[in-house]
N, CA, C and O atoms as a DFTB+ gen file, in Angstrom:
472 C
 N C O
     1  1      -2.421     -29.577     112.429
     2  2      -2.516     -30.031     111.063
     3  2      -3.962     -29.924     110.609
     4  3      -4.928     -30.231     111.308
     5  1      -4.017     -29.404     109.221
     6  2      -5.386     -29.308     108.940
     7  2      -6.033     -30.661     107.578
     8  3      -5.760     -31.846     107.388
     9  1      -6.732     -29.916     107.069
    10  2      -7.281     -31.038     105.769
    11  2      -7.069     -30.169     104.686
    12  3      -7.334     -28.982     104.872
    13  1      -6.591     -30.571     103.451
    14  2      -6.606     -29.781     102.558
    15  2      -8.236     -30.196     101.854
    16  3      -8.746     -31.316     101.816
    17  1      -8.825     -28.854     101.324
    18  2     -10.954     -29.399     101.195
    19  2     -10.509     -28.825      99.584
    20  3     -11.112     -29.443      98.706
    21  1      -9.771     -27.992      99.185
    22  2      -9.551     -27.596      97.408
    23  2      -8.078     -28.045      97.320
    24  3      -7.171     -27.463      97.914
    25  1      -7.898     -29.205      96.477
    26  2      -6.192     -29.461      95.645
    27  2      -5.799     -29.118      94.667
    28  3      -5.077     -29.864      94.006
    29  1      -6.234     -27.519      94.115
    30  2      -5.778     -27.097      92.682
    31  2      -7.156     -27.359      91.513
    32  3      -7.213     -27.705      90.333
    33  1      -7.896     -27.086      92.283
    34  2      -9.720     -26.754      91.717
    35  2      -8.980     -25.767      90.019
    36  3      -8.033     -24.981      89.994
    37  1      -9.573     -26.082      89.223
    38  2      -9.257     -25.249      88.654
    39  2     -10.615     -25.004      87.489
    40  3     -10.434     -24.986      86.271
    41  1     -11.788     -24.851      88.064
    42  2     -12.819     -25.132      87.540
    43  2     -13.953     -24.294      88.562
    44  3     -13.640     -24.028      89.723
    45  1     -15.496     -23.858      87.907
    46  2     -16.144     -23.588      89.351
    47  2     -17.257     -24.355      89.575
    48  3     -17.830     -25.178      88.861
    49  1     -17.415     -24.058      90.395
    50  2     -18.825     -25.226      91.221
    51  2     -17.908     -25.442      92.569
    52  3     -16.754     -25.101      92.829
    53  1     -18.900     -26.148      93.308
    54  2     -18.567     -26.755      95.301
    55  2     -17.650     -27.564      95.094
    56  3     -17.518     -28.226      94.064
    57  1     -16.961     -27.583      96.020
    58  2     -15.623     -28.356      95.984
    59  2     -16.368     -29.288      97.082
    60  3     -17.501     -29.089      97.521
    61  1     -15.528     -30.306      97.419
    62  2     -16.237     -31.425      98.055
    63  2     -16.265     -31.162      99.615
    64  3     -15.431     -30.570     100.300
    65  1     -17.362     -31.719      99.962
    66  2     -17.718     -31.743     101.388
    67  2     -16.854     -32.053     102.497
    68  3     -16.247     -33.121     102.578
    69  1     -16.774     -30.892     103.578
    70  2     -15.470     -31.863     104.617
    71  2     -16.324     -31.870     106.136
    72  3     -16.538     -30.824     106.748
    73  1     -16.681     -32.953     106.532
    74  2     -16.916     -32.966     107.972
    75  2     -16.164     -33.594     108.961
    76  3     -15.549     -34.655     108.857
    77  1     -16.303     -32.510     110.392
    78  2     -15.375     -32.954     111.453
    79  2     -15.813     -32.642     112.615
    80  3     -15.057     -32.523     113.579
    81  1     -17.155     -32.461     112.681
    82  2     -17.756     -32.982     113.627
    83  2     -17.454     -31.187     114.307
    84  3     -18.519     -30.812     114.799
    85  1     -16.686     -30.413     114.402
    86  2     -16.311     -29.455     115.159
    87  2     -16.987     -28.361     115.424
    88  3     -17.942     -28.180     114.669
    89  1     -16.805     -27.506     116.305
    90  2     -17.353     -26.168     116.757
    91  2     -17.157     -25.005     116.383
    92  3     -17.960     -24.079     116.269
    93  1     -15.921     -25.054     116.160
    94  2     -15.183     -24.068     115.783
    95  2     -13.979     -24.364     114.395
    96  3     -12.988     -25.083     114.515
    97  1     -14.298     -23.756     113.356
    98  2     -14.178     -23.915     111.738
    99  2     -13.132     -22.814     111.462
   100  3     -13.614     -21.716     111.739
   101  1     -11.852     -22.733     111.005
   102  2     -11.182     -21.876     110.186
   103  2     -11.040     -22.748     108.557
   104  3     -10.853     -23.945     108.343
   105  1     -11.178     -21.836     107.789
   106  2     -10.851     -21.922     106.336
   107  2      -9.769     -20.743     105.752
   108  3      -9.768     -19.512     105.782
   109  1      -9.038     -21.566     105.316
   110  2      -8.162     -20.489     104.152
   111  2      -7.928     -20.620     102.788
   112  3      -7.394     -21.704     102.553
   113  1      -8.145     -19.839     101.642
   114  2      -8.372     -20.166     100.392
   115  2      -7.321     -19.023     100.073
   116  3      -6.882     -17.958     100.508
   117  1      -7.154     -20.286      98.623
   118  2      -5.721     -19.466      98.352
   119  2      -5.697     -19.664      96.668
   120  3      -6.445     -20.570      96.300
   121  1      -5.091     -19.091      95.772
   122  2      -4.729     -19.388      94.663
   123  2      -3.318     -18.872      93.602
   124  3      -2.546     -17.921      93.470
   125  1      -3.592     -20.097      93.052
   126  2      -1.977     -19.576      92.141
   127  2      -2.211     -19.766      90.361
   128  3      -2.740     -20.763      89.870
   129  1      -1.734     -18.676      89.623
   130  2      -1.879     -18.969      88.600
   131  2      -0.157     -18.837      87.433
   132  3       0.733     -17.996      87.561
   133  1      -0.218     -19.843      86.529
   134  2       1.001     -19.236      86.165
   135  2       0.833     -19.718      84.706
   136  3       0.318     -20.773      84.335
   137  1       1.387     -18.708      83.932
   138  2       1.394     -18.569      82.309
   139  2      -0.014     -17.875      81.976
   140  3      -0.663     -18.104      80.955
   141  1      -0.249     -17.312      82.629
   142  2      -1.371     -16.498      82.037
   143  2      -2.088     -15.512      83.349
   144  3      -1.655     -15.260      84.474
   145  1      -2.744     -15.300      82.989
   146  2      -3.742     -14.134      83.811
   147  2      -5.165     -14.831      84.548
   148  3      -5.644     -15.933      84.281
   149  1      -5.707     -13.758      85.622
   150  2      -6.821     -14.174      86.096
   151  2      -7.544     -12.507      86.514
   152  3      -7.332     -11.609      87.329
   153  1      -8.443     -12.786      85.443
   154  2      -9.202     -11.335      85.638
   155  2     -10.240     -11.356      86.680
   156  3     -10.414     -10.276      87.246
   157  1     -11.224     -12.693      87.190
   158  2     -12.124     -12.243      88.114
   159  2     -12.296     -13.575      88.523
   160  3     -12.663     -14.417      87.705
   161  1     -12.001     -13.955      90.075
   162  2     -12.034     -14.940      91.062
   163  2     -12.778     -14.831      92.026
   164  3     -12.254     -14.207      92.949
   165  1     -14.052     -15.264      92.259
   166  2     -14.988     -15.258      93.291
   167  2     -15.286     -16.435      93.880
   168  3     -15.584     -17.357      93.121
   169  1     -15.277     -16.721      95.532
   170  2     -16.034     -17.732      95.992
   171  2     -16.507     -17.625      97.065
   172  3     -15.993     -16.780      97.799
   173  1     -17.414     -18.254      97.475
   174  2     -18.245     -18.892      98.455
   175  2     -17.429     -19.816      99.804
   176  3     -16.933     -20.897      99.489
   177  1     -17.351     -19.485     100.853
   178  2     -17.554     -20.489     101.695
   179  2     -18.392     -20.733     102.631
   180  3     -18.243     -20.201     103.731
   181  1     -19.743     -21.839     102.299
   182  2     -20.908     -22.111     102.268
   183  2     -20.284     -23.281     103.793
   184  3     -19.188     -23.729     104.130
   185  1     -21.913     -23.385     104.417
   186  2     -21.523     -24.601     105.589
   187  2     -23.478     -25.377     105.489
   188  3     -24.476     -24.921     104.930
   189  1     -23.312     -26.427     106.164
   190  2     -24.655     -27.055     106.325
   191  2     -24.440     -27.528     107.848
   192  3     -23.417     -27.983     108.361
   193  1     -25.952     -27.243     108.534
   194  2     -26.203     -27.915     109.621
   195  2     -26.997     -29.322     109.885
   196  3     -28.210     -29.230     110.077
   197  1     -26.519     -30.345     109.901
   198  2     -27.658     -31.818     109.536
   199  2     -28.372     -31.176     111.139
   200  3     -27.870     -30.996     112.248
   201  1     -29.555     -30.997     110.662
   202  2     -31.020     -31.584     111.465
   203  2     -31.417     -33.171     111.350
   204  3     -31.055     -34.137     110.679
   205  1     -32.325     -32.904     112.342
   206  2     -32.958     -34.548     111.780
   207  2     -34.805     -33.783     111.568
   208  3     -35.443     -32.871     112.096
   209  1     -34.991     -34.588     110.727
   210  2     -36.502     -34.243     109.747
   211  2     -36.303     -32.877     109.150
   212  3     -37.100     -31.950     109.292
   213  1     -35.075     -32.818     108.407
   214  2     -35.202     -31.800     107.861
   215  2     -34.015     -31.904     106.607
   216  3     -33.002     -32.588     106.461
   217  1     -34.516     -31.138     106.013
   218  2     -33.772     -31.399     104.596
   219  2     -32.569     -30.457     104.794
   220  3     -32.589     -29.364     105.360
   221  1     -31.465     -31.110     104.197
   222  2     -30.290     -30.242     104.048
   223  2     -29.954     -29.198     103.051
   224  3     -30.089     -29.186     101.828
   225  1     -29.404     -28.177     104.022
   226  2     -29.238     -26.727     102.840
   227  2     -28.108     -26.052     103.195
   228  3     -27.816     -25.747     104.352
   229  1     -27.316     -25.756     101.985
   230  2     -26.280     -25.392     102.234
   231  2     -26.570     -23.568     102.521
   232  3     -27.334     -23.027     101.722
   233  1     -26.000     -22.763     103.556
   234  2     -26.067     -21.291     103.476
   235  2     -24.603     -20.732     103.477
   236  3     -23.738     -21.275     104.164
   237  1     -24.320     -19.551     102.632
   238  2     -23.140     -18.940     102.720
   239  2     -23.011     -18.660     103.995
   240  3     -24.030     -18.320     104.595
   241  1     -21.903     -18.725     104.625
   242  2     -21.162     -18.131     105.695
   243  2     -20.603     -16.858     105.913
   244  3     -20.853     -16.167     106.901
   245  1     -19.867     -16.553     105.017
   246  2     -18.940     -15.335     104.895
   247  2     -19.680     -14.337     104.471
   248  3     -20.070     -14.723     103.369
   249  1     -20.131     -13.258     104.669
   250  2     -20.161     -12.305     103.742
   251  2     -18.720     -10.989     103.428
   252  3     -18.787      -9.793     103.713
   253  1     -17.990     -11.434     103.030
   254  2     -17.134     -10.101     102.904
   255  2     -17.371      -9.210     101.623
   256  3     -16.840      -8.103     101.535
   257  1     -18.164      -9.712     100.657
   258  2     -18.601      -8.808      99.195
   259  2     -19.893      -9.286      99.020
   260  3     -20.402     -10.193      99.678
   261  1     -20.663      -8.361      97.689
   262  2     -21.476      -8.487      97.393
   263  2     -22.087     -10.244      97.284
   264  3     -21.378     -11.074      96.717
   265  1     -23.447     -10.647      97.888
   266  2     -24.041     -11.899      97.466
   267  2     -23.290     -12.569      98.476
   268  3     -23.281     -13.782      98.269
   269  1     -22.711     -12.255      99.405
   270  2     -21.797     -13.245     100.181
   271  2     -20.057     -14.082      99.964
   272  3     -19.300     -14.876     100.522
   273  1     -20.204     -12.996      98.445
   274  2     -19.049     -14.085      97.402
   275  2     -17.634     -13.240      98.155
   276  3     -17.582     -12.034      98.393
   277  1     -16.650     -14.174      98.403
   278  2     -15.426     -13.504      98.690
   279  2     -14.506     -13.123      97.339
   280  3     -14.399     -13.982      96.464
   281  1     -14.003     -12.139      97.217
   282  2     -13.525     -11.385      95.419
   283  2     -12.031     -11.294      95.633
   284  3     -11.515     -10.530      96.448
   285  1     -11.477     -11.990      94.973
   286  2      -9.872     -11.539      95.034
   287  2      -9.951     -10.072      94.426
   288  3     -10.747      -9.883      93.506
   289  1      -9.075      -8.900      94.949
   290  2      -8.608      -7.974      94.373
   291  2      -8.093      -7.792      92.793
   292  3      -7.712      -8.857      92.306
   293  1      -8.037      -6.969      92.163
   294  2      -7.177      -6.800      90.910
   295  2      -5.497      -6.971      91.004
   296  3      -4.793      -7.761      90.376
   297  1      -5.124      -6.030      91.935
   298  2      -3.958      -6.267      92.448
   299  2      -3.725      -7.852      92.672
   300  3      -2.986      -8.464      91.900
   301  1      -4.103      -8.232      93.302
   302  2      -3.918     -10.041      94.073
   303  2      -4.261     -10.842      92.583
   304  3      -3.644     -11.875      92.322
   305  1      -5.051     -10.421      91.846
   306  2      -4.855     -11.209      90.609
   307  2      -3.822     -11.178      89.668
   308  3      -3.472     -12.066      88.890
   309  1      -3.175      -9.543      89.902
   310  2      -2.102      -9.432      88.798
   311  2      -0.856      -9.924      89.928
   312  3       0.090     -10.174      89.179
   313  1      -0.529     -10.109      90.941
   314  2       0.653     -10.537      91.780
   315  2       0.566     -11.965      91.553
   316  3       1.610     -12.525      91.889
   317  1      -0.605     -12.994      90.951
   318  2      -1.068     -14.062      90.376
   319  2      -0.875     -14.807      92.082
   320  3      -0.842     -16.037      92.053
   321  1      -0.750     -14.150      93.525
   322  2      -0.908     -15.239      94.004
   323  2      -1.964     -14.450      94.921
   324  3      -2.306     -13.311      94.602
   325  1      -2.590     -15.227      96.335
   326  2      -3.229     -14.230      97.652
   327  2      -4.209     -15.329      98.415
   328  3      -4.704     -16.355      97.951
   329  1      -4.301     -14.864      99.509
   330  2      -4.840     -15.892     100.576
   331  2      -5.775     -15.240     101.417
   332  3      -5.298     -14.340     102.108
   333  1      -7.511     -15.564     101.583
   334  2      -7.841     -15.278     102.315
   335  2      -8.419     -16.350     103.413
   336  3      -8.531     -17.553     103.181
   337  1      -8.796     -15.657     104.755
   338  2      -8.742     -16.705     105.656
   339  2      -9.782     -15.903     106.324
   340  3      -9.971     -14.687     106.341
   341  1     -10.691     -17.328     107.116
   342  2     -12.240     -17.044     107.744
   343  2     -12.089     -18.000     109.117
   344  3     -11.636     -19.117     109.365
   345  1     -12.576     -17.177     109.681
   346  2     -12.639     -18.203     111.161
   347  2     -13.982     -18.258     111.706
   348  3     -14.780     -17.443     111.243
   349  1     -14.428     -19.146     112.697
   350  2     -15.556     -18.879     113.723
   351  2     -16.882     -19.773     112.286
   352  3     -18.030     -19.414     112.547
   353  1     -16.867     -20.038     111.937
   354  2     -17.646     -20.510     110.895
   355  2     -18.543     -21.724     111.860
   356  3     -18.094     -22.737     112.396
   357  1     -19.764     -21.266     111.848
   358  2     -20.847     -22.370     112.957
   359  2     -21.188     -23.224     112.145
   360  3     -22.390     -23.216     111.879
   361  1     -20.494     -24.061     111.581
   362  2     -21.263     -25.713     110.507
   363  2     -21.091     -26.854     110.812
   364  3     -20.111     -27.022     111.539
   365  1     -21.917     -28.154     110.429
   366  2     -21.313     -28.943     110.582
   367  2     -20.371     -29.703     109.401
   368  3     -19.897     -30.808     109.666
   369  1     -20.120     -29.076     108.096
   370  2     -20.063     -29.281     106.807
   371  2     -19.969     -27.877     106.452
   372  3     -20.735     -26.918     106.548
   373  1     -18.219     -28.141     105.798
   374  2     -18.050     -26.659     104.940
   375  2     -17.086     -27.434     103.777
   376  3     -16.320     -28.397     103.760
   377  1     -17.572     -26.464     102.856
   378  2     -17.334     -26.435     101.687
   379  2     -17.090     -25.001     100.967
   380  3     -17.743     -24.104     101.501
   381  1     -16.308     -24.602      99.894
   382  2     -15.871     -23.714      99.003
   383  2     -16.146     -24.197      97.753
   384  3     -15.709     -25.059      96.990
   385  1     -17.360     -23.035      97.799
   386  2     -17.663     -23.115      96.108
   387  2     -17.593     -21.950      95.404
   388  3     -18.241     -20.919      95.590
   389  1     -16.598     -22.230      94.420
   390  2     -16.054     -21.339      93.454
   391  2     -16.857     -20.822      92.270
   392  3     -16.901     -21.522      91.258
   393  1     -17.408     -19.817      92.302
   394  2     -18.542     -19.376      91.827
   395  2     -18.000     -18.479      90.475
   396  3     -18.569     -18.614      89.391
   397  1     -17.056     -17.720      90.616
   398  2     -16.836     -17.225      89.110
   399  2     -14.994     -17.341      89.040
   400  3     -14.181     -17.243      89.959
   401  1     -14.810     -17.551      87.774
   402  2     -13.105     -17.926      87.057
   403  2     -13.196     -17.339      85.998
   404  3     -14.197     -17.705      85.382
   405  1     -12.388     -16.302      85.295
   406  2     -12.471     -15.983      84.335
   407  2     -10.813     -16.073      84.130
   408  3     -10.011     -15.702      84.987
   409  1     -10.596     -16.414      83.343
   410  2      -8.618     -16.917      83.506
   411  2      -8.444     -17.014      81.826
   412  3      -9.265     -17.053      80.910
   413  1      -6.521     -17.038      81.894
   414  2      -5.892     -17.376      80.853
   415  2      -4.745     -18.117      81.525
   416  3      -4.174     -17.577      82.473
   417  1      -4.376     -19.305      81.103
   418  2      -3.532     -20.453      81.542
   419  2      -4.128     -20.810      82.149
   420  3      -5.356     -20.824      82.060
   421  1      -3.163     -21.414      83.360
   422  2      -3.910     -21.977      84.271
   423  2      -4.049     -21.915      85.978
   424  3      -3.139     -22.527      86.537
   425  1      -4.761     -21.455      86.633
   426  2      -5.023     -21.017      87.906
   427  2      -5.503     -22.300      88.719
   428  3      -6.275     -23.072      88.150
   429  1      -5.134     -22.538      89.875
   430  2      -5.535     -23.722      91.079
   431  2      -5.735     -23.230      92.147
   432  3      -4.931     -22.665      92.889
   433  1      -7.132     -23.473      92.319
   434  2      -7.593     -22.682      93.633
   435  2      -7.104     -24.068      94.801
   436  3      -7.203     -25.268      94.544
   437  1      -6.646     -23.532      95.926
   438  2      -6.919     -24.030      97.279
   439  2      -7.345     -23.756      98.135
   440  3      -7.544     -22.575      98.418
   441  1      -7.789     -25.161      99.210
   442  2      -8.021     -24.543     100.465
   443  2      -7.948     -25.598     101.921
   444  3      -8.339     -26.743     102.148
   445  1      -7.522     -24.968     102.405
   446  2      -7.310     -25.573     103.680
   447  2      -8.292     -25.381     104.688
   448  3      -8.899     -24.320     104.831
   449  1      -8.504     -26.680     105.585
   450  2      -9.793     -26.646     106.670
   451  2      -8.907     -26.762     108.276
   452  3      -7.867     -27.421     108.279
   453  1      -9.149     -26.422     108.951
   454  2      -8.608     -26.631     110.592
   455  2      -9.994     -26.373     111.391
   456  3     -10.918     -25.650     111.020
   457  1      -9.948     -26.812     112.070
   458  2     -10.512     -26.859     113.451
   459  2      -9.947     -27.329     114.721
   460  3      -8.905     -27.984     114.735
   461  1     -10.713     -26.962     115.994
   462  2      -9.835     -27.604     117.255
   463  2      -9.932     -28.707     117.399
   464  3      -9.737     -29.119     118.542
   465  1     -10.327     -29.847     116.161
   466  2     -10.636     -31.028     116.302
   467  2      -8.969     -31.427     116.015
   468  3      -8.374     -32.130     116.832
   469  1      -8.288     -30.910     114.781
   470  2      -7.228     -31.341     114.189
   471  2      -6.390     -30.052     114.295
   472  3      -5.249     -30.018     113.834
């Protein structure tokens, strides 16, 4: 069983912080839109490592596209649904931040967190 970390985001900016202490991080982000369209969906899944004497900073994780941003397809936008999924993620704190939405109706991003903790 995992944590759900996005419940139908439908907005962009960081979705909220999930920590679990773990080693090993899978994320899967997913979205659905219905009564309208979604021309361009980009996000981030960013992680932080707490140091001690040191200030916290979040760094992208993923790079699968340009800037690090993960891009739904055209196709996957016009099928209005699609899921991508990241594993091995070294953080202690991950988060998905949804960096570009360009939509008509209404679209809800999700996402689900697992680790070998849960």
């Amino acid at each position: 069983m995992g944590a759900r970390i996005l419940n139908g985001v439908e907005a962009t900016g960081p979705g909220p912080v999930h920590r679990s202490g773990a080693r090993d991080h899978a994320v899967m982000v997913w979205f659905t839109n219905s009564g309208g369209s979604v021309t361009v969906l980009k996000f981030k899944v960013q992680g932080r490592i707490r140091g001690v004497d040191a200030p916290d900073a979040w760094a992208d994780l993923v790079a699968t596209d340009t800037l690090a941003e993960a891009t739904f397809s055209a196709g996957e936008l016009t099928a209005k649904a699609a899921i991508r999924f990241f594993k091995d993620l070294p953080a202690d704190d991950i988060r998905v931040n949804i960096t570009t939405l360009t939509e008509t109706g209404t679209t809800a991003v999700y996402a689900e967190y697992k680790s070998e903790l849960n």
